[in-house]
C-alpha positions in Angstrom: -7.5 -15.3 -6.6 -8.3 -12.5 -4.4 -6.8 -9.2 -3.8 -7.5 -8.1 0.1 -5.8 -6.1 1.6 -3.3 -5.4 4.6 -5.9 -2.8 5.8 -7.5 -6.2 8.4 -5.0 -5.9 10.3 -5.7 -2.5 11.5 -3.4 -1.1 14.1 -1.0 -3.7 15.2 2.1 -3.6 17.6 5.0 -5.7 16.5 5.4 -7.6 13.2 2.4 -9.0 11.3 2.6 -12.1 9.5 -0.8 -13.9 8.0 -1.6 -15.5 11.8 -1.6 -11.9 13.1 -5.5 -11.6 14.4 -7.1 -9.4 12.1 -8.5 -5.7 13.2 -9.8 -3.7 10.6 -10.9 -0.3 11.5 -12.7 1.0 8.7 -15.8 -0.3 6.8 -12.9 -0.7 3.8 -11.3 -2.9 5.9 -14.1 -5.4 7.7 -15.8 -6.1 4.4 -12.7 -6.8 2.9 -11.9 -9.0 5.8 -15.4 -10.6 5.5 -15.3 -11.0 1.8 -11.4 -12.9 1.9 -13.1 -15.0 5.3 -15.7 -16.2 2.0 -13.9 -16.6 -0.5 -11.1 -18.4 1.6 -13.9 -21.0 2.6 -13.6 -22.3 -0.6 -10.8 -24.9 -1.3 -9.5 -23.4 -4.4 -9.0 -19.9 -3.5 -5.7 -18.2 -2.5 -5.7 -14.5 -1.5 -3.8 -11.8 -1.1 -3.1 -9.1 1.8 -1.7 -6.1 -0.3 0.0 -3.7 0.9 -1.0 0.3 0.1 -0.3 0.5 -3.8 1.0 3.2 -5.3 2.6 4.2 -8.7 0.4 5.8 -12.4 -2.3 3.9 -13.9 -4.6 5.1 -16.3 -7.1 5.1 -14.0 -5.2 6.8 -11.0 -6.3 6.7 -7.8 -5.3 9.9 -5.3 -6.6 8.6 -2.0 -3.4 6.2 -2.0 -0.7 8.0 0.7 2.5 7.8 -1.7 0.4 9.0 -5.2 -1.2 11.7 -2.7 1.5 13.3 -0.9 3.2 13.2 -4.4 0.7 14.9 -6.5 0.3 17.4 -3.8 4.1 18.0 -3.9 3.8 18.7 -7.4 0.8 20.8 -7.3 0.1 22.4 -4.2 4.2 22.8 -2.7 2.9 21.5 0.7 0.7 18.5 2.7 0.2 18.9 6.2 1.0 14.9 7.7 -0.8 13.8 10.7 0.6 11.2 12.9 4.0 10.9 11.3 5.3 7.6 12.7 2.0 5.4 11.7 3.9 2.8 9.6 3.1 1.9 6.6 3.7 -0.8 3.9 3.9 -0.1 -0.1 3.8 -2.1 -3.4 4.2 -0.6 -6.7 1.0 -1.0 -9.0 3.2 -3.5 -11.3 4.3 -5.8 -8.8 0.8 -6.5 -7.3 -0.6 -7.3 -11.1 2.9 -9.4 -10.9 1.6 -11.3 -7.8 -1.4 -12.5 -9.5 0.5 -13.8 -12.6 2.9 -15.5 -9.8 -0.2 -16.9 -8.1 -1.3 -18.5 -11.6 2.4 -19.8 -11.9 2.4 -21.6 -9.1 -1.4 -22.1 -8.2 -0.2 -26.0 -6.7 1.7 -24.7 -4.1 0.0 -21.3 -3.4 -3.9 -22.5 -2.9 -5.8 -22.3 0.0 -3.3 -20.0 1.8 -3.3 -16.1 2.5 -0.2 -14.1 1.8 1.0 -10.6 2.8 1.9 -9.2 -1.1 4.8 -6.6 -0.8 8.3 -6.1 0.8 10.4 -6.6 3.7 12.0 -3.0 2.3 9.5 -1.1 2.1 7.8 -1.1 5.8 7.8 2.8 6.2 6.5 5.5 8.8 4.7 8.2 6.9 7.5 10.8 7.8 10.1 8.8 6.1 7.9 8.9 2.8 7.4 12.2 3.2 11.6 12.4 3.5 11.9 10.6 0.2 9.2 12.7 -1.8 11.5 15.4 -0.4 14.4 14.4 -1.9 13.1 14.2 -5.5 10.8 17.5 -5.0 13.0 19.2 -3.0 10.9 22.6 -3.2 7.4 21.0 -0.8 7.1 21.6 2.5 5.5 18.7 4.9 4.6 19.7 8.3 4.1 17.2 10.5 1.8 18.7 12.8 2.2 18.0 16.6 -1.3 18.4 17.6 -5.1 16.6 15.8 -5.2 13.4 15.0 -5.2 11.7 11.8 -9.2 9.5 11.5 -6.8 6.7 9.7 -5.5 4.6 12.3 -3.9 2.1 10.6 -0.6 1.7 12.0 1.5 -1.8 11.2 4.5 -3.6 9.8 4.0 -6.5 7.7 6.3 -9.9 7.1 6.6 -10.7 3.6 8.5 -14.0 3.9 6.1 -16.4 3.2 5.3 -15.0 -0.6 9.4 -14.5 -0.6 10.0 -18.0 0.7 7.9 -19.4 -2.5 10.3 -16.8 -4.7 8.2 -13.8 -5.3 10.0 -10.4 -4.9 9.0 -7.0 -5.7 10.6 -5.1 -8.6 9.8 -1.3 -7.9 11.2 0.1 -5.2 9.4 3.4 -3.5 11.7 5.9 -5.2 11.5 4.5 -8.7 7.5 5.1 -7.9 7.8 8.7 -6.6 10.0 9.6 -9.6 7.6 7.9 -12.2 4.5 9.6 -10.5 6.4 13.3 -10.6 7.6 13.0 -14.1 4.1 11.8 -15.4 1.8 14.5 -13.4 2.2 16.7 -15.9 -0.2 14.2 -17.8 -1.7 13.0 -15.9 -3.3 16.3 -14.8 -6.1 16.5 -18.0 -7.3 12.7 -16.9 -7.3 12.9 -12.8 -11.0 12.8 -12.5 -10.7 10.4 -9.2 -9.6 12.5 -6.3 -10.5 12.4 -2.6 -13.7 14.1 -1.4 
């Protein structure tokens, strides 16, 4: 089983389902696109394009949009958002270590196949994430600057039915995660040695 990532496809216009041609833009992305190109050479291997995680861990990760712009809301007021309407796809930490147990369940039907891992619900520009941070931190201020350019280009919407079709749904929806990640900064703060640099 391997977890890739929905980083291949890059920037994409329209709907991408696991025939969309891949176009990774970062060095993240093409050796994650190489490495699932490997392992997917094998017979007995299924993998996984995930979408952006988010949610705590105890080994939580900052660079992840949703955690980020939530831990700055919490501890710096304000985030200044680049390119506002990239779209973007989440999963909540839990589900994505549910999609492997599901991929053990049901190995016989899932093997030697790639599937997008996430939800139809939670395709979302970057403004509309900041909108719902917003609503539970009512106090930040985003501003979604009109002029630079944000270096991550990744801009798509991903189809989850095939992963649906074989009965696997996501649990945590993106609110449940922004709450969760606001109520446990507090302690979070004395073990967030992982930030961006």
């Amino acid at each position: 089983l391997f977890g890739s990532t929905g980083s291949n496809y890059g920037e994409v216009i329209g709907l991408c389902t696991e025939e969309t041609p891949l176009n990774p833009l970062s060095i993240y992305g093409k050796t994650k696109t190489e490495a699932e190109h490997l392992v997917m050479s094998r017979k007995n291997s299924t993998a996984f394009r995930f979408a952006t995680a988010f949610g705590i861990s105890p080994r939580m990760r900052l660079d992840l949009l949703v955690n980020d712009l939530t831990h700055k809301a919490i501890t710096e007021g304000y985030a200044v958002i680049y390119e506002s309407h990239f779209l973007r796809t989440f999963i909540h930490i839990r589900d994505l270590a549910r999609s492997f147990i599901f991929a053990i369940d049901n190995q016989h039907r899932m093997v030697g196949e790639v599937y997008n891992a996430g939800s139809n619900k939670m395709n979302y520009t970057k403004r509309e994430v900041c909108e719902m941070i917003n609503e539970e931190i009512p106090e930040v201020f985003f501003h979604h600057a009109s002029i630079k350019e944000d270096p991550d280009k990744r801009n798509y919407k991903v189809s989850y039915d095939k992963i649906n079709s074989l009965g696997f749904e996501v649990k945590v929806d993106l609110k449940t995660g922004i709450r969760e990640i606001k109520e446990s900064v507090q302690l979070l703060e004395h073990s967030l040695r992982y930030r961006n640099v």
